[in-house]
C-alpha positions as CSV (number, residue, x, y, z in Angstrom):
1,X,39.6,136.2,118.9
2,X,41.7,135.1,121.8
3,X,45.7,136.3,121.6
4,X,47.6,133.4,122.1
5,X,51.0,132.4,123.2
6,X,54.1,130.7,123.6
7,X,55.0,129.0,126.7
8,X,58.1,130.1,128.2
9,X,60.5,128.0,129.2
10,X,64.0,129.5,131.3
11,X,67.4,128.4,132.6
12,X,70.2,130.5,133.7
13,X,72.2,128.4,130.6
14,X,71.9,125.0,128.9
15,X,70.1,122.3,131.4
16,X,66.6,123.4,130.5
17,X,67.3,122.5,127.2
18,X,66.7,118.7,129.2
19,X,63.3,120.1,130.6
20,X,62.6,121.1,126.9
21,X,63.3,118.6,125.1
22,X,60.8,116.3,127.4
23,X,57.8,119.2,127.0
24,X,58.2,118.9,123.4
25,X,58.9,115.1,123.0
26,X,55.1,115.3,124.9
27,X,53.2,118.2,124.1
28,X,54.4,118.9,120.4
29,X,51.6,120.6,119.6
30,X,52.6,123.6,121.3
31,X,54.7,126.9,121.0
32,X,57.8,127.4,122.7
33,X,59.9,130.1,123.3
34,X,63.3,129.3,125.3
35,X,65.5,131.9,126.8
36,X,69.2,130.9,128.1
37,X,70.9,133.9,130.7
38,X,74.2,132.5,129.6
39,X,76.1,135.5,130.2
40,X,74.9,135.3,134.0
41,X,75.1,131.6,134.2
42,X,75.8,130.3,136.4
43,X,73.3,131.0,138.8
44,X,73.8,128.2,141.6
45,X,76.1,130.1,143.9
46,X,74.5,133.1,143.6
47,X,72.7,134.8,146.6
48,X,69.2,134.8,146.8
49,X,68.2,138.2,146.1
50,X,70.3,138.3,143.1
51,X,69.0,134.9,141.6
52,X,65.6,136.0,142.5
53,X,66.2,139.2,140.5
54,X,67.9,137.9,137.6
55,X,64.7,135.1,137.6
56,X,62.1,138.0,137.5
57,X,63.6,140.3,135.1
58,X,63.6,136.8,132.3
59,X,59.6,136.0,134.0
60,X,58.7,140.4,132.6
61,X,60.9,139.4,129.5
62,X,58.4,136.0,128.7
63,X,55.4,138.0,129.5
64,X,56.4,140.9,127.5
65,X,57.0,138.4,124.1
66,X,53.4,136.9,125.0
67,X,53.1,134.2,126.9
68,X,50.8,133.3,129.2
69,X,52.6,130.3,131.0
70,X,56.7,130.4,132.1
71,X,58.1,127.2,133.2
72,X,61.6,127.8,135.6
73,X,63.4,124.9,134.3
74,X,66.2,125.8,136.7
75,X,65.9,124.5,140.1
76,X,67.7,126.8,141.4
77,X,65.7,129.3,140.2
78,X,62.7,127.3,141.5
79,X,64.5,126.8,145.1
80,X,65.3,130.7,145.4
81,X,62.8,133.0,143.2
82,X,59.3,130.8,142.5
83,X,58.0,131.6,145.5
84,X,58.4,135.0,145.6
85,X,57.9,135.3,142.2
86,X,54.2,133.8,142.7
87,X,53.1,135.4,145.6
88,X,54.0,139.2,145.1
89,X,54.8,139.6,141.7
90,X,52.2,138.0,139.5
91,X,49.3,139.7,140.7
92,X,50.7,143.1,140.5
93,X,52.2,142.4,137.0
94,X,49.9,140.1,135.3
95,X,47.1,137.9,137.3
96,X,45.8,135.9,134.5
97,X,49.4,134.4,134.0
98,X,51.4,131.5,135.5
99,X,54.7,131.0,136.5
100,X,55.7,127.3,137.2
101,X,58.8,125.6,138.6
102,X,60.6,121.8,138.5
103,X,60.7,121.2,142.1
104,X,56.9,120.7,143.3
105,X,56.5,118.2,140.8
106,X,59.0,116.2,141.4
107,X,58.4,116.2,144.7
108,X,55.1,114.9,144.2
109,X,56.5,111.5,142.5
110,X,59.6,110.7,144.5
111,X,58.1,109.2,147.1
112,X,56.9,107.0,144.8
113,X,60.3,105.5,143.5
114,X,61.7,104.6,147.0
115,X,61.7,101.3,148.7
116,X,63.5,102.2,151.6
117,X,62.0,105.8,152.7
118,X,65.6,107.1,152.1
119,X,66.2,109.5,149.2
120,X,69.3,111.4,147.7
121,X,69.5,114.6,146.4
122,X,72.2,116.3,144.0
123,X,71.9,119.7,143.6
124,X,73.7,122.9,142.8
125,X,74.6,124.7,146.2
126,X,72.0,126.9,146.2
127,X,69.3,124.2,145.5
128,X,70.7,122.2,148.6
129,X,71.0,125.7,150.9
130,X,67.5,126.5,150.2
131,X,66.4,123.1,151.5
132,X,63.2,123.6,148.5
133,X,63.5,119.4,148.0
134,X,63.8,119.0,152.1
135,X,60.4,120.9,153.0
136,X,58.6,119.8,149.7
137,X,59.0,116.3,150.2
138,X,57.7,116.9,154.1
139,X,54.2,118.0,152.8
140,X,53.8,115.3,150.2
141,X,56.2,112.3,152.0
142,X,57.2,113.2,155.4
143,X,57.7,109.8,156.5
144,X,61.1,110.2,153.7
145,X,64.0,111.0,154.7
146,X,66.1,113.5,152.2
147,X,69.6,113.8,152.1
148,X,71.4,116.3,150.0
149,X,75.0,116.5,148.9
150,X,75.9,120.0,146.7
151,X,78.0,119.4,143.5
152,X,79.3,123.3,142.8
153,X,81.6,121.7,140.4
154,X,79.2,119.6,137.8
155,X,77.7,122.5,136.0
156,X,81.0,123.7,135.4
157,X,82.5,120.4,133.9
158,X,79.2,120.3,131.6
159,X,79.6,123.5,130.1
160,X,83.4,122.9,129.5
161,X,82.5,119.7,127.5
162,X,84.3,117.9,130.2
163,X,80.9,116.0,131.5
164,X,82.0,112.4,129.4
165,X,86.1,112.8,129.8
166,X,88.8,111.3,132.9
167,X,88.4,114.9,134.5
168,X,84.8,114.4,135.8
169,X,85.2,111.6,137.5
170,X,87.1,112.4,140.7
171,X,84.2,115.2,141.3
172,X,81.0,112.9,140.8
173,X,82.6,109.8,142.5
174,X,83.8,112.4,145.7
175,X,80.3,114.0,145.7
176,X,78.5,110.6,145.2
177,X,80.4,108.9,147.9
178,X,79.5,112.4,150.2
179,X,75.7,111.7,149.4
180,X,75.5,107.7,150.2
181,X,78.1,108.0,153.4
182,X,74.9,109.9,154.7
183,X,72.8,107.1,155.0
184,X,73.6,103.5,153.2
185,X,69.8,103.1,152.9
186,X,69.3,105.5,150.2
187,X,68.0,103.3,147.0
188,X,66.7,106.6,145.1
189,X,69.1,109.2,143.4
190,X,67.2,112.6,141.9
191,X,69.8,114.1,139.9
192,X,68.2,118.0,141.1
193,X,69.6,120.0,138.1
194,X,68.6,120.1,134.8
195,X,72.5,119.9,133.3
196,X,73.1,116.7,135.3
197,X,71.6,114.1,133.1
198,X,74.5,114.6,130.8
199,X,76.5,113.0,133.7
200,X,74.2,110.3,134.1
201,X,76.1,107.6,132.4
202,X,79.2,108.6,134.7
203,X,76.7,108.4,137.6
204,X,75.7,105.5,136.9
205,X,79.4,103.7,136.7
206,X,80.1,105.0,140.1
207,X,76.8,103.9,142.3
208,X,75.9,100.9,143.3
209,X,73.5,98.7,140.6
210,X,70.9,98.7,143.7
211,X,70.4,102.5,143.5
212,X,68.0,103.9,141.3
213,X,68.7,107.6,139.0
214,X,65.4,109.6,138.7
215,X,65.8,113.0,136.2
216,X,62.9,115.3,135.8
217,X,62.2,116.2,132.4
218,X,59.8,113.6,132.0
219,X,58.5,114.1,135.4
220,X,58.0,118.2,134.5
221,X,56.1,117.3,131.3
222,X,54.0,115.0,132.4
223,X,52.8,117.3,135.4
224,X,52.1,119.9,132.9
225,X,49.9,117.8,130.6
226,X,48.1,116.9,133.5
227,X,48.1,120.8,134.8
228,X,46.6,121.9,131.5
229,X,43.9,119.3,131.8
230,X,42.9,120.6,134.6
231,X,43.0,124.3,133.6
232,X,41.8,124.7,130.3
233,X,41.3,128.7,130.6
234,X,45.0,128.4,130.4
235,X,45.3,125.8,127.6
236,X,43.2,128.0,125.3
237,X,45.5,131.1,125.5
238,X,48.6,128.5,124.2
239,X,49.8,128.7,120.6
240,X,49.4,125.6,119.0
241,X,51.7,126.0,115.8
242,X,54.4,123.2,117.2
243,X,57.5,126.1,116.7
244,X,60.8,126.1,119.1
245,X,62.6,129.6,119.3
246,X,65.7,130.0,121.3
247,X,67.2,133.1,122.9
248,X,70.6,133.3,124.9
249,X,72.1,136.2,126.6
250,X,75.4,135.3,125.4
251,X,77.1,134.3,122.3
252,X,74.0,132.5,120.0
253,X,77.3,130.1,117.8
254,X,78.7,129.1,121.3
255,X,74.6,128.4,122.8
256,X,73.6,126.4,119.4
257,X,76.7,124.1,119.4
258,X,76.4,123.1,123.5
259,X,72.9,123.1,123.4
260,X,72.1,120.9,120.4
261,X,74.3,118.2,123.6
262,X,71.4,118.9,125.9
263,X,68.1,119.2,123.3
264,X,69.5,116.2,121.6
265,X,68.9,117.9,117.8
266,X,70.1,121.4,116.1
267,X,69.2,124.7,118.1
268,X,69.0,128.0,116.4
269,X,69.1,130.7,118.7
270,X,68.9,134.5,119.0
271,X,71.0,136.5,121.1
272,X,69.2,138.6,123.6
273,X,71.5,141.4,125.4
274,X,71.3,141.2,129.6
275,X,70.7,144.6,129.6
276,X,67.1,143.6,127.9
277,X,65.8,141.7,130.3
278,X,66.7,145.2,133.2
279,X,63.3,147.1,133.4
């Protein structure tokens, strides 16, 4: 009989609890194993080389517990360490597996949502230094043009419980203001991180009622139903109990009470040391 396992989903905290929640509100059927590096979080001003090998040491971690499938639902980690990951890694450590990130797929759609061929992006900085949503959008939309504005300060404020208080709103009105004096034609907003949909509400009271919000957990599911449709050697190697585990690198009371905010229900999580996930 065929081993089967979870699918593995990662985020250097709490905003792919958002990705999550989506992949389960439409693929219940499946196992799910989620792994927090709160301890490390967060990662968006890291450098490159260090996101890329904190990113890799949680891939070996997900393909040591058994699964077959990772999803980076972390666009920074998907801007800085997907790539790589793909290119080199997998076929040295494990050929048959997949490693999958938020940013191609929403790339594919954006285009989609815009009237005027002018889109926004906000991003952690890293995100918007790697240009990932720039060159992405060029292969599938290049007549649309991206703007990015970096918003080092939004994570922060989520994680503090500040996201719905007075203190977040001089930061997302100054960043949003940043993004639209770029060009006055930009009708789409992506908000490119997987904590910012917490913030949407604020967002929203400070942009225009012309201007649309797109978030990308409902994107990222929907492009992996359709990606397991089309590969069903990988479909067959997924556990299909319907269980959620959770796994943080940092303290599991602190994870379960901020994250059940960003699954939208109770989270019961394990704690898994940092120096784990080092090879």
């Amino acid at each position: 009989m065929m081993r089967t396992g979870p699918i593995g989903v990662f985020d250097s905290g709490y905003g792919g609890l958002t990705v999550l929640r989506s992949l389960v509100d439409r693929l219940p059927q499946y196992d799910y194993l989620y792994l927090g590096d709160n301890a490390r979080a967060p990662y968006g001003h890291r450098s490159f080389s260090t996101i890329y090998e904190y990113t890799l040491q949680a891939v070996k971690w997900f393909f040591d517990q058994g699964c077959p499938l990772v999803i980076l639902a972390c666009n920074t980690a998907s801007a800085k360490a997907l790539r790589t990951i793909q290119q080199e890694d997998l076929p040295r450590l494990a050929p048959d597996n997949r490693v999958l990130g938020v940013i191609r797929p929403t790339a594919e759609v954006m285009g989609h949502h815009t009237d005027t061929g002018h889109v926004g992006i906000l991003a952690t900085p890293g995100t918007v230094q790697s240009d990932s949503y720039v060159l992405e959008m060029a292969k599938f939309f290049p007549e649309v043009k991206v703007h990015q504005q970096a918003c080092p300060l939004w994570v922060p404020l989520i994680e503090q419980g500040e996201h719905a208080g007075p203190g977040a709103d001089y930061f997302v009105k100054k960043d949003l203001d940043a993004l639209l004096a770029q060009s006055a034609d930009t009708d789409l907003i992506l908000l490119a991180c997987t904590h910012y949909p917490l913030l949407e509400p604020k967002i929203r009271q400070y942009l225009p009622a012309d201007k649309k919000v797109l978030t990308q957990g409902t994107i990222v599911a929907g492009s992996l139903a359709e990606y397991l449709v089309r590969h069903p050697e990988m479909e067959s190697r997924l556990g299909k109990s319907g269980t959620v585990r959770f796994y943080t690198t940092d303290d599991p009371a602190s994870f379960d009470r901020k994250g059940a905010l960003f699954f939208g229900s109770t989270v019961r999580s394990e704690q898994l040391a940092s120096e784990a996930l080092i090879h």
